[in-house]
N, C-alpha and C positions, 0 to 999 in steps of 0.2 A: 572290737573295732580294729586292733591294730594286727589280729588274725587275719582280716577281712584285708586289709590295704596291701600285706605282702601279697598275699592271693593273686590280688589285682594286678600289680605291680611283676611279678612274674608271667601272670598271662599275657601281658603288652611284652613280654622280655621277651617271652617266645614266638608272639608273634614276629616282632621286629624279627628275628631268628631268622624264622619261615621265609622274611618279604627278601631278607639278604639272601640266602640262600637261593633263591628264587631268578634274584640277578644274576648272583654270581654263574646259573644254571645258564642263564640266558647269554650273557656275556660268554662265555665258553663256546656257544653254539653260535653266534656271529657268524665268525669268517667262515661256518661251513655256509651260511645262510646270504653272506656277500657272496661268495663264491659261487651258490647257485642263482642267485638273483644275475649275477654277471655271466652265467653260461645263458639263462634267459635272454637279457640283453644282445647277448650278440647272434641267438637264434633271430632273434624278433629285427636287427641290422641285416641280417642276412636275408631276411624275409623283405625287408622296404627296398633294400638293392634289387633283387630281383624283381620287385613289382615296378621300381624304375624303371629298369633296362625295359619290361613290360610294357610300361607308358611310353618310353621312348621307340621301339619297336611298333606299338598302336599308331603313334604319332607318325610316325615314318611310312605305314601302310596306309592311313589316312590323306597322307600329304601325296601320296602316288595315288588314290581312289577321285581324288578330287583334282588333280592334274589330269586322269582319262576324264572327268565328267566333264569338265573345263572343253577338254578336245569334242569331247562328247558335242556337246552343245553348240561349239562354235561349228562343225562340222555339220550338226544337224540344221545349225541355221543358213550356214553354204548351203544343202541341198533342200533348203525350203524355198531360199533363192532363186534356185536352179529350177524349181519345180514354179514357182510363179511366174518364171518370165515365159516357159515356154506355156501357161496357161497365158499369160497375154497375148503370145504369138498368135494362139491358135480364137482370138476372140475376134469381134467385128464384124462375123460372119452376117451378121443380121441387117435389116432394109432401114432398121429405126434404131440408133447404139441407146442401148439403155444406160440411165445414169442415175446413182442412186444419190439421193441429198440424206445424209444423217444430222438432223438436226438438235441440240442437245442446251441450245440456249434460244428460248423466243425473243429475246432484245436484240439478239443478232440475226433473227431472221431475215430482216429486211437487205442483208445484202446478198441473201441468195433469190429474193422472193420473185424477182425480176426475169431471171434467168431461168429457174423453173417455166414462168409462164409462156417467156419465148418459145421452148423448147416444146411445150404443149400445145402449144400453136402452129409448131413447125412438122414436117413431113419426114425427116430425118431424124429428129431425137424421140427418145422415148424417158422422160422424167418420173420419177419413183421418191417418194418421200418417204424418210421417216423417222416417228420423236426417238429419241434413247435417250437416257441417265447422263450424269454428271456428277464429279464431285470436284469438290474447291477445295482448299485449306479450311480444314473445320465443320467441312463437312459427315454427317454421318453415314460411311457407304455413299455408295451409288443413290443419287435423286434426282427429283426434277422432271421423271419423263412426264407424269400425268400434268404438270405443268404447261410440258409444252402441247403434250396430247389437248388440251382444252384452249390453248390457244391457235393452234392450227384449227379446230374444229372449228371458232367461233368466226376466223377469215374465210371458212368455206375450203381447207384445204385438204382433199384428198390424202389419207396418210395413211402407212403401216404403225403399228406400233410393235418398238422392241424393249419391253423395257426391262429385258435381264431377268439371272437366275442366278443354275448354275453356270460357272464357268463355260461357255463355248456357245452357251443358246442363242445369243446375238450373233454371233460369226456365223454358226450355223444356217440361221432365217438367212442371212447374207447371202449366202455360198448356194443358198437354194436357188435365190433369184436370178442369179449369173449376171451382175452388174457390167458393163465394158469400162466405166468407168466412175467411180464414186468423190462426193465431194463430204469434204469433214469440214467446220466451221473453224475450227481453231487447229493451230500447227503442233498445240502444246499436248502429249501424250496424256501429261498427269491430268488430263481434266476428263478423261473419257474411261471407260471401263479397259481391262486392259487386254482383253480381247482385240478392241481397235485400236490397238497399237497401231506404229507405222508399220512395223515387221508383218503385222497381220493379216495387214488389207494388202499386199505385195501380189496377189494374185488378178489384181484388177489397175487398171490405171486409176491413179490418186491426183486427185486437183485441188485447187483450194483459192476462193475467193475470203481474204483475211477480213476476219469479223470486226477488226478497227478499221477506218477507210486507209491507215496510217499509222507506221510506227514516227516518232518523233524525240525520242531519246535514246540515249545510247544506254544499253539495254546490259545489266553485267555481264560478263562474259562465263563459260564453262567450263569444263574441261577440255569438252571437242571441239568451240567456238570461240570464235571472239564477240560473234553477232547474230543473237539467238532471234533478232526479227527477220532476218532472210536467210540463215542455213541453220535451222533446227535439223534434225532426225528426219520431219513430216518435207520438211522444204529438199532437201539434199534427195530424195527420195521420191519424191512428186511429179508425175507427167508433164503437169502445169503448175504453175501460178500466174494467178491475174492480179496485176500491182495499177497503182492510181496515176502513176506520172514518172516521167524519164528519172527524176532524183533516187526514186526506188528502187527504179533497176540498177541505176549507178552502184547504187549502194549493194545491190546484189553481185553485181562485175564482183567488184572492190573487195566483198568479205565473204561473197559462197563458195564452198567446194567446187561446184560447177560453174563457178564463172559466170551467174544469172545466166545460166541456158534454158533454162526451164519458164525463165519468169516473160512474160507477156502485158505491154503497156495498155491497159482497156479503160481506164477512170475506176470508178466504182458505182456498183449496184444502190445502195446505201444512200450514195450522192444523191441520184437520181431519184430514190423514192423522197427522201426529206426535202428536193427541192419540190417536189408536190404536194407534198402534206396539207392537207383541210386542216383549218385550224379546229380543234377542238383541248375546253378548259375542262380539268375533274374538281375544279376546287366547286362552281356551282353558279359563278356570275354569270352574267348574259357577256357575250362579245360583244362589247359597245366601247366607244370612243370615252366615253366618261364615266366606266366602271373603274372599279381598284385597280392597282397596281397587281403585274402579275409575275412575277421573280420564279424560274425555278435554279432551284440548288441543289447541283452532281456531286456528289462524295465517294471519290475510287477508293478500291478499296487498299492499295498498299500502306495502311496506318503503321504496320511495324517497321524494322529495322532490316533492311539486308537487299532489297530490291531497287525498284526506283525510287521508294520513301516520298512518293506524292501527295500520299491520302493525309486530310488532315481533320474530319469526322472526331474522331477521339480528343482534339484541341479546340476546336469551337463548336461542338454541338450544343453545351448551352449558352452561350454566347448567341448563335442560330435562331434556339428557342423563343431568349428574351427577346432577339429581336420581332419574330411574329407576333409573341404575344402583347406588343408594345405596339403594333401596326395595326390596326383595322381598317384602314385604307389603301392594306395591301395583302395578296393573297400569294400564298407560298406552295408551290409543290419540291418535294425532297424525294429525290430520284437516287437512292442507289445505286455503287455497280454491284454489279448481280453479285459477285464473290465476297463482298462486303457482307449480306449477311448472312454469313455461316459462319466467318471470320471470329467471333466472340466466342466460339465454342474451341480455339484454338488456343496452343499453350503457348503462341508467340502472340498474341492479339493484347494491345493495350489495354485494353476499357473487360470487363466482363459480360458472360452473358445477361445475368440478372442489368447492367448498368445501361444494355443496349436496349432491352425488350422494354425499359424502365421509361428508357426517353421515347424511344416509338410511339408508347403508350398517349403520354404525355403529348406529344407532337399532333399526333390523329386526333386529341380531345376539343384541340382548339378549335374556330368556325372557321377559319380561314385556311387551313392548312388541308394537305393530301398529300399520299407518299405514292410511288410510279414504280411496282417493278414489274419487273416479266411482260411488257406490253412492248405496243408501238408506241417510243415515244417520240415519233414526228409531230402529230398531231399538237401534241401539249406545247413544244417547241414554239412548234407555229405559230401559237396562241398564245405566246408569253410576251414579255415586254422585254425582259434580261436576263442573263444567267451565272449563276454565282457559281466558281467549279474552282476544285484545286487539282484538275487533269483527269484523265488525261486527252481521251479521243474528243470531250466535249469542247474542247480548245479547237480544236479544226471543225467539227461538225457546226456546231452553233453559228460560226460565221457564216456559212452556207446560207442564212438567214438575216446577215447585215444587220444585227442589232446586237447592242454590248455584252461584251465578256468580262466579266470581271473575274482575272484570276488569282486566288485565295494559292498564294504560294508559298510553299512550306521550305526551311531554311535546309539545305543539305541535299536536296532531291539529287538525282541522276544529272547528266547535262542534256542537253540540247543539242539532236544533231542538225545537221546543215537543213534539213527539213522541217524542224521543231522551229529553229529559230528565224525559219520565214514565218513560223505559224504565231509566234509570241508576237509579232510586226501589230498584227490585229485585235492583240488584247490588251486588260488595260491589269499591271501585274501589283497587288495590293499583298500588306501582309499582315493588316490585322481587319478584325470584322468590322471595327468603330470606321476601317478607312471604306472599305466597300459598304457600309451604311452609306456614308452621304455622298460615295459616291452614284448608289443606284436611287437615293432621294432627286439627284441631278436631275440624272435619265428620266427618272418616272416622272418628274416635273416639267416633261419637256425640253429638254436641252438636249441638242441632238448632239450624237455620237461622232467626234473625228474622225473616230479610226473606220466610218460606212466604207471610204470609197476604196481603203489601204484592204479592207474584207475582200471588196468583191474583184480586187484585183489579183489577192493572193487566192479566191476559192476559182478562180478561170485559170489560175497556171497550174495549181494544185489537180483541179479536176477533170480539166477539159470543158468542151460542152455538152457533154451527158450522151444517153442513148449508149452506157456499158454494157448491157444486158447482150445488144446484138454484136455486139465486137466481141464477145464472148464464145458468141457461137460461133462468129468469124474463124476464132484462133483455132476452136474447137473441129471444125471443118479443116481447114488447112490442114493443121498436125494429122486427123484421121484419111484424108487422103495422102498426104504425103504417106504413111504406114501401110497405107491398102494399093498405094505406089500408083494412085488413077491422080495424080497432082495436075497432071494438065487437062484432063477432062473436067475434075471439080474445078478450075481459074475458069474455063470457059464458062461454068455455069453460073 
């Protein structure tokens, strides 16, 4: 045994031996092993500096590649300029000026719907429709055309349809036609594809009868603007515009690039067809005197933060709910604005889309209720008793109609321009739902409205007395003779 333990006891000896020795090998060979590690190092400094001066050298060719494209660009857009005006010059040539209408919202058709028809009736114009796409905040891509495609069909309205592809298909069909002069619904670039930019259509004269009868707030301002309802990109750029009343053009003096040279006093299209509207209800009563109550309520869609912050759908839609479902002696239609529902699918949008599709659902289930988009809604208008709204064009329009406004006004909105706040003269401004319950219990009971005769005073200064559609063609005559320089033979006619 105690043979056995030195044994042991020396082979651990000699290991220990081996493991020192082993260091001490290693330790000795160090500083050649620093010393190469640090000739590596400062290969591998040497290598990132010049991949620097590399990057900075990139960066430097970069920064001069994108200053020519920059020139590139802006130069290209000079002589796309240059190239549309003298296609303007060289247009007119013909006995009937073609005009093409793009229409890309059917709620707003009716303020072009008038003018068309004139023009189809007339011996000098030649009127050309047609649906295209749209998209809204929240929207997915370009939509809409077959929308509007089925509701022009169902008015009997003659139309092309473009409803998009690749890149340039819509421009293209355009450019085939050789319009003399094309009307877009709205001034706002981002709602239409971006082929019909303003920059795009430069090759034709550009008009515009605005799809609100009226702006009524003062609208935030841009970078290029103070006042995106009369000098947008489409406005500053535009042959024409036809505005509702002298306050409008004021306001175009006052804040367009051009000094409102462009804009022309006619009323509005819009006016005129809602002052004729037949009445007709979707909810399913008979028009009679001693049927339910019939309420509709407008919900804009600005529910988020940053705009005019009017919409207020996201704070009382079930507030709304309970009230119909707690009413059956009174029928509800809930009219969105059209941009409202895409808005849920957006990353700025309060409520979600599961929360919206949820109450829709819900809303439709009930007997008395019906929801209004993408139509005419004069008719419905006509046929209601009140309207519940928290803005914004429903504020002017509905009084057209001398019956109550009850506006659902949200705290912080935009202000009120000198226009808006003739137009608030006429409504009655509440700020919770419990207050426009009794007060449209009033109304629907019979107690007539104060504010009739302060309506129908403010919608005669506002609008005129109607018949825009031919003042239209008026201006539109004027301006194309004065260019075709026959001014005194077209006054004689």
């Amino acid at each position: 045994m105690a043979t056995v333990s030195v044994g042991r006891r020396a082979r651990r000896l000699r290991e220990r031996v081996g493991r020192t020795r082993v260091r001490i090998h290693r330790a000795l060979e160090l500083p050649a092993q620093v010393e190469a590690l640090d000739r590596h190092l400062t290969a591998i400094g040497s290598v990132v500096r010049a991949a620097h001066e590399d990057v900075d050298d990139l960066r430097s060719r970069l920064d001069a590649v994108t200053a020519t494209v920059d020139v590139t660009r802006a130069r290209t857009a000079e002589l796309q300029d240059s190239v549309h005006l003298v296609a303007r010059r060289t247009a007119l040539w013909r006995s009937r000026t073609r005009v093409l209408f793009l229409v890309h919202v059917l709620g707003s058709w009716s303020s072009c719907r008038a003018v068309v028809d004139a023009m189809a009736a007339s011996a000098d114009f030649a009127p050309i429709v047609a649906s295209i796409p749209h998209r809204f905040l929240g929207s997915a891509g370009l939509v809409g055309e077959e929308d509007v495609h089925r509701g022009l069909l169902e008015e009997g309205v003659p139309h092309l349809r473009f409803a998009g592809g690749d890149d340039g298909d819509i421009l293209q069909m355009i450019k085939a036609i050789e319009p003399d002069v094309i009307f877009r619904q709205s001034q706002w670039d981002a709602d239409l594809p971006d082929e019909l930019a303003t920059e795009r259509l430069g090759f034709a004269r550009t008009c515009l009868v605005p799809y609100e009868t009226m702006n009524i707030v003062e609208n935030v301002p841009d970078a290029r603007t103070r006042n995106t309802a009369v000098d947008s990109a489409y406005h500053r750029a535009a042959w024409l515009v036809f505005c509702a009343n002298e306050a409008v053009l004021e306001t175009a003096v006052r804040d367009g690039a051009r000094n409102g040279g462009q804009f022309r006093v006619v009323g509005h299209p819009k006016a005129d067809h809602l002052r004729s509207a037949v009445p007709r209800w979707p909810v399913g009563s008979a028009p009679d005197d001693d049927g339910p109550g019939r309420i509709v309520w407008s919900a804009h869609h600005t529910i988020a933060q940053g705009w005019t912050d009017f919409g207020l759908f996201h704070l009382v839609a079930d507030e709304m709910l309970a009230w119909a479902r707690e009413s059956d002696d009174t029928e509800f239609v809930f009219m969105p604005h059209p941009a409202l529902l895409p808005l849920p699918d957006s990353d700025v949008s309060p409520i979600s889309r599961a929360q919206f599709d949820r109450w829709m659902r819900t809303w439709r289930e009930l007997p008395n209720t019906a929801v209004l988009t993408e139509a005419d809604y004069g008719p419905t208008l006509a046929a209601s008793d009140l309207m519940v709204t928290d803005g914004l064009s429903m504020l002017v329009e509905y009084q057209l109609f001398e019956k109550p406004v009850l506006f659902l006004e949200r705290e912080g909105h935009r202000p009120f321009n000198t226009v808006g706040e003739q137009v608030v003269a006429g409504v009655h401004p509440v700020s919770r739902v419990d207050d426009v319950r009794r007060l449209a219990e009033k109304f629907l009971g019979g107690e007539p409205d104060p504010l009739r005769l302060r309506q129908r005073d403010i919608v005669q200064r506002l609008f005129g007395e109607g018949d825009s559609a031919a003042r239209i063609l008026d201006a539109l005559r004027r301006e194309l003779a004065r260019e075709r320089g026959d001014v005194e033979e077209r006054s004689r006619t």
